[in-house]
N, C-alpha and C positions, 0 to 999 in steps of 0.2 A: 232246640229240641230235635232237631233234623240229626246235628252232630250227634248227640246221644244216641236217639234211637235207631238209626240205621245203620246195618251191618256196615262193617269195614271201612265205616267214616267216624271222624270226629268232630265236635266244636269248632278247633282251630280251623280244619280244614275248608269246613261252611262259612267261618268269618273271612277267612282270604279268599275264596271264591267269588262272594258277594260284597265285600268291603274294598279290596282290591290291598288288603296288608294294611289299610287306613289306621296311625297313632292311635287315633281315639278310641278304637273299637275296647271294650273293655275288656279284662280276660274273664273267661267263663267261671261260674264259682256255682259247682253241685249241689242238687237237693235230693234229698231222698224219692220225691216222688217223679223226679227227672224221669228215670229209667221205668220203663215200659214193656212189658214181653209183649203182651197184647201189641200195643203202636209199633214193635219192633217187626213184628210180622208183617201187619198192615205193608209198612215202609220197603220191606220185602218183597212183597208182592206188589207195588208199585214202580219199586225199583226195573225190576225183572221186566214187567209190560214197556215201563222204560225204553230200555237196551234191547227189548228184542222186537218194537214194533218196527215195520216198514211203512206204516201211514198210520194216521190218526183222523179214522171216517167224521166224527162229529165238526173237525174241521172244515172237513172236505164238503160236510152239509153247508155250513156256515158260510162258506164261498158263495154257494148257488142262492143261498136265502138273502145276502147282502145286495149281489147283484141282483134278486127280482126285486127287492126294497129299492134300490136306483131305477129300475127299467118301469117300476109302476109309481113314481115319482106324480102326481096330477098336478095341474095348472095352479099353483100358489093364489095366482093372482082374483084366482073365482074362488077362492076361501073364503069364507066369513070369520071373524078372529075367534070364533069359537070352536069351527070345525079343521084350524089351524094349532089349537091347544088339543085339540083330540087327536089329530093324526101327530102331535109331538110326544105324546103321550101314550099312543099305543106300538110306539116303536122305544120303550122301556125296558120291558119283557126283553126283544132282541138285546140290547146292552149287557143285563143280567148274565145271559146263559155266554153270552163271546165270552164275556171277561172270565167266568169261570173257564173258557177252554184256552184261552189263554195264558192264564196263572198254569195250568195243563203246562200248558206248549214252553213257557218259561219258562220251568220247573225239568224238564227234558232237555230244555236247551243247555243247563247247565251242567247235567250230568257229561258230556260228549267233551265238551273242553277241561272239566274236571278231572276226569278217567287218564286221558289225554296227558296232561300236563303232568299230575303223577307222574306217569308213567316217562315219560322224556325228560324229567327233572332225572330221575335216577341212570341216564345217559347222558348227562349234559347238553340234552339239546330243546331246553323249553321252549327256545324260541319259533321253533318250528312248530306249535301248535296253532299260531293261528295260521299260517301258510297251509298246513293239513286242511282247514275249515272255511279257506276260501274259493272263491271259482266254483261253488257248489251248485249246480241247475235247478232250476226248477224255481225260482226266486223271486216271488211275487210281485217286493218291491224293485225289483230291475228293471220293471218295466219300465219304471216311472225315465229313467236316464236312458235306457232303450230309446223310447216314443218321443224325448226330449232332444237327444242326440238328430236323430231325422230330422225335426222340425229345426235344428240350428243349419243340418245340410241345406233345408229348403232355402233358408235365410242366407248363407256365405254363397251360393251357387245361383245369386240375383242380384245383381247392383241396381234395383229397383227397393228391393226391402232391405238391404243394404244399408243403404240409403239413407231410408225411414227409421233406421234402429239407431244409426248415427245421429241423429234426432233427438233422441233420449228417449228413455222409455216413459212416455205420459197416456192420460185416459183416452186418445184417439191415435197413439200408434195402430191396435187393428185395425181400426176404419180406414188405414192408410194403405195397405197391406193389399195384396189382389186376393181373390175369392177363394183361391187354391190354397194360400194359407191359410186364409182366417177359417176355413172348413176343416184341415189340417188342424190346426189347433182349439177349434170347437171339440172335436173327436178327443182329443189329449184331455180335456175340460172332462168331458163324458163320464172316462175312464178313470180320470185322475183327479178329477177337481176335488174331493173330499181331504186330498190333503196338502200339509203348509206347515208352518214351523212349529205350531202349537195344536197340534189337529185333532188333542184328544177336549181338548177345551171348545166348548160350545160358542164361546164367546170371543174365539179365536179367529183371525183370516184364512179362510183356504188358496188356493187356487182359483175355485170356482168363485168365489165371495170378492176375492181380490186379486184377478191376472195378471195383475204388474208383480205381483211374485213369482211367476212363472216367467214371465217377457223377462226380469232380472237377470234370472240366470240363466235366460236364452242369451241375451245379450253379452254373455262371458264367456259362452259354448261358443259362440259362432267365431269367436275369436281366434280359437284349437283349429289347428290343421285334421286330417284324414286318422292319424296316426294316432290321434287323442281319442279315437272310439271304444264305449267304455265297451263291446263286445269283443276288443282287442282284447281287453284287458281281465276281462272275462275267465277268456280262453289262456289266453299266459297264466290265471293264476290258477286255472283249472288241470293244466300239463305239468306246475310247479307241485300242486296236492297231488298226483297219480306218480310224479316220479318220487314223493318222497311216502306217499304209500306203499309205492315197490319198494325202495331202500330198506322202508323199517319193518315190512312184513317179512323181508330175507331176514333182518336183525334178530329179530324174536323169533324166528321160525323155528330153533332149537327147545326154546322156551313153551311150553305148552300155554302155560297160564299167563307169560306176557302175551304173546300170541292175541290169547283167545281176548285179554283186556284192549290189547291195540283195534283187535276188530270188531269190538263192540262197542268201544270210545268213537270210531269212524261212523259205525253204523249209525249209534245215538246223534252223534254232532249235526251227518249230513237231513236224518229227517228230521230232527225234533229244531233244526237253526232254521230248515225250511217251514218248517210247520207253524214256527213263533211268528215268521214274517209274515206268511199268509194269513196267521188271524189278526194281525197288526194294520195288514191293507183290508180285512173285511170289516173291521169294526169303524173302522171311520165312515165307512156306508151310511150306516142308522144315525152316528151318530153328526152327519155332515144332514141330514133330511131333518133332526129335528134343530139343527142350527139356522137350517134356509126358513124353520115357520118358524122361530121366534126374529129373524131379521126381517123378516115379511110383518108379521105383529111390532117390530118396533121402529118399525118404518113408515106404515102409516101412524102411527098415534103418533108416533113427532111432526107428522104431517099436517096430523088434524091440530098440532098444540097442545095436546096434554104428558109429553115428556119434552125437555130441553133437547135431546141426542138419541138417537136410535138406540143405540149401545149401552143404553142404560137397564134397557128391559132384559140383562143380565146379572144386574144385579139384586133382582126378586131371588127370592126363596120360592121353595117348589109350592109351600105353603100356603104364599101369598097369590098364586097366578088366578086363581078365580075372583079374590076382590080385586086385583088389579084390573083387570077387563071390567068388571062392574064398574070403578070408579078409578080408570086410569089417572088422573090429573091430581089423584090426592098421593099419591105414590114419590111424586117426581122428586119434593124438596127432598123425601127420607133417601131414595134413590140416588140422589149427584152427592150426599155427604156420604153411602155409601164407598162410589165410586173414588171419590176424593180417599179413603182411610185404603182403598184395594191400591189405588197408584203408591199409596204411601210406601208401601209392603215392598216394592220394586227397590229399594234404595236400602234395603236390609240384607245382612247375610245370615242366613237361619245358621244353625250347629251342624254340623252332619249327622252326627251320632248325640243321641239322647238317651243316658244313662239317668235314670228313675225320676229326673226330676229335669223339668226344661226350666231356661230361664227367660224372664219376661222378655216382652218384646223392648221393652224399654233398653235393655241390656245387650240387645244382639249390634253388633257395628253396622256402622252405614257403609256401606261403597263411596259417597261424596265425599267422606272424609277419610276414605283409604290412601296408604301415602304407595306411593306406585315406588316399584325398584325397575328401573331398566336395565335392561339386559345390554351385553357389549357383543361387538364383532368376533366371534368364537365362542361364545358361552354355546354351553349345552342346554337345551330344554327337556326335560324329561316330561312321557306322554305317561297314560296308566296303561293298564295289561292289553288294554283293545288295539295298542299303540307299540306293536312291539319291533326290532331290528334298530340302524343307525342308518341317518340317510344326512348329509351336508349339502345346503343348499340359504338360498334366500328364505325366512322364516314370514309370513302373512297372518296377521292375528284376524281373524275373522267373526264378529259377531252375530252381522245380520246377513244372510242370504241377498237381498239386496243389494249390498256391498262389492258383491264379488268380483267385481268389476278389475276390483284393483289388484287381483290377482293376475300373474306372468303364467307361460308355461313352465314348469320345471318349477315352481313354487312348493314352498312345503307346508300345507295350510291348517294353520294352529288358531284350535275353539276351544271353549271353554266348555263345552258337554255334547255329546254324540247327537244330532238331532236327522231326522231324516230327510228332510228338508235341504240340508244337503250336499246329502249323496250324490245326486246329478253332478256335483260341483266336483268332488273330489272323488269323481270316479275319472275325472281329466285332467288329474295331477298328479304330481308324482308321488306326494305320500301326505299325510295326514296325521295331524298329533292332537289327541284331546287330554 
């Protein structure tokens, strides 16, 4: 509907934005009540606040509200599991209104590369559009390989922690550590702990919940020399986007109307890419506070015996949390054959695209029984749009952040989906293919 109603876009051009040119997508096929003067307006005036903000205040609220939610955090442990379901519960509301600023911040984000890309397709030079959009300041989650970057200095610049990390990473590397890190990386915890690989999922590990994902990919950073600092890298691709800013703003400067597109595609890109990040690092706040009281509730009741596994107290329904507390131990058996059909789901490949009619689960392929092609000495890999230029090197398929171990410098480190998680990682290589 977006391609329809809004001025000077199409269908097509929404599906390749968001699809990424994906076979399946289906082709568009019009109804009469598609078109919209009324939404077309709307879309308009949307568009416009778009392209011409320089912040977006409610985000900017959202920052301050997330971190007072972390900073008035109270002692878990003097909860009672009911005033533990209450403070999980009244931090709901905040979820709500992020994600609607989010879908926001999204939704801008995509305009900037969209504009963008047009516009250097009809110069031959698309590929320059994500070199335009990176090195951008202001970038909330930077901090995360920022704050990480230091604490690998503190560890390569000791052959006492050293040492300890050669060790392997296990549950009393900190304890091993002098006070100056482990306070070092308490602070990292603080700041950062609400997120990990899966950090919008409640029933996910963070950082804080589980530190050997963070010690992980310390132990892969400390490995990088001086020169692998990702504020290096920062800055290189910050002087890369200003000199091809200058280039293309001489290019169109004849042009009124590419001109005025080039600097509005920049405009959009730089705040609405920072904007999306920031509400991406605010909402894991609430929702990292109501994952610590349902691990605190499902940590004593497997204490006391009446669930098999902490972990399971995610597989209630929001429905069921108040008879579960009344009568936890009747929960359990319903609870581990949940758990048993959610593991199931891992070993499935959903469709991408679902055209009117999904087919059963029965029908989707397993990954166990995928038959692998390998790849030879020279083959090309191709990444999707987030993955763009040609770089020849060692290729590292990398699943779990954990892993990362077995990554070299000068690695070119190939996943299977963009995860934030990490960024720390491959802000200290050379390039990255998802």
């Amino acid at each position: 509907m977006m391609g329809v109603r809004m001025p000077g876009v199409t269908p097509e051009a929404i599906d390749d934005a968001y699809f990424d040119a994906h076979p399946d997508v289906p082709p568009y096929v019009a109804e009469d009540w598609h078109e919209s003067e009324r939404h077309s307006e709307k879309l308009a005036e949307t568009g416009a606040y778009l392209l011409s903000a320089t912040e977006h205040p409610p985000i900017e609220e959202h920052k301050k509200i997330g971190n007072e939610i972390r900073a008035s955090r109270p002692n878990l442990n003097e909860l009672d599991n009911q005033e533990l379901l209450a403070r999980a519960r009244s931090l709901q509301p905040h979820l709500i209104s992020m994600f609607e600023q989010h879908v926001w911040a999204s939704l801008g984000a995509s305009n900037g590369p969209g504009i963008l890309g047009a516009l250097l397709a009809e110069v031959g030079r698309s590929d320059d559009v994500v070199k335009l959009l990176s090195g951008i300041g202001d970038v909330d989650s930077a901090d995360i390989g920022r704050e990480l970057w230091q604490l690998s200095r503190m560890i390569r610049s000791s052959d006492l922690i050293q040492s300890e990390f050669d060790e392997g990473v296990s549950e009393d590397l900190l304890d091993r550590c002098p006070q100056e890190f482990r306070e070092a990386f308490q602070t990292f915890l603080y700041n950062h702990g609400s997120r990990g690989p899966n950090e919008w999922d409640i029933g996910a590990h963070t950082y804080e919940t589980n530190p050997g994902l963070a010690l992980s990919m310390l132990n892969a950073m400390r490995q990088q020399d001086d020169s692998a600092d990702p504020a290096l890298a920062i800055e290189r691709n910050s002087r890369i986007r200003e000199d091809l800013r200058a280039e293309f703003t001489a290019m169109f400067s004849e042009n009124e109307e590419a001109s005025g597109m080039f600097a509005a595609g920049m405009q959009a890109g730089e705040v609405w890419l920072a904007a999306r990040e920031r509400q991406k690092s605010t909402i894991v706040k609430p929702i990292q506070e109501i994952r610590l009281c349902f691990r605190e509730l499902g940590s004593r009741l497997a204490l006391d015996g009446h669930i098999d596994d902490p972990d399971l107290i995610f597989m209630l329904l929001e429905s069921e949390l108040d008879d579960f507390l009344a009568d936890p131990s009747s929960f359990n058996d319903r609870l581990v054959e949940r758990e048993r059909d959610y593991r199931e789901l891992f070993d499935l490949i959903p469709p991408f695209i679902v055209n009117t009619t999904c087919a059963p689960l029965s029908d989707w392929p397993r990954k166990s029984r995928q038959e692998i092609t390998l790849v030879n000495l020279g083959e090309e890999l191709e990444g999707v749009a987030c993955s763009p230029g040609i770089i020849q090197g060692t290729a590292r398929v990398i699943l779990d952040p954990n892993d990362s171990m077995s990554l070299e410098p000068g690695d070119i480190l190939v996943k299977s989906e963009h995860r934030s998680s990490l960024d720390p990682v491959i802000s200290c290589r050379r390039s990255s293919c998802s």
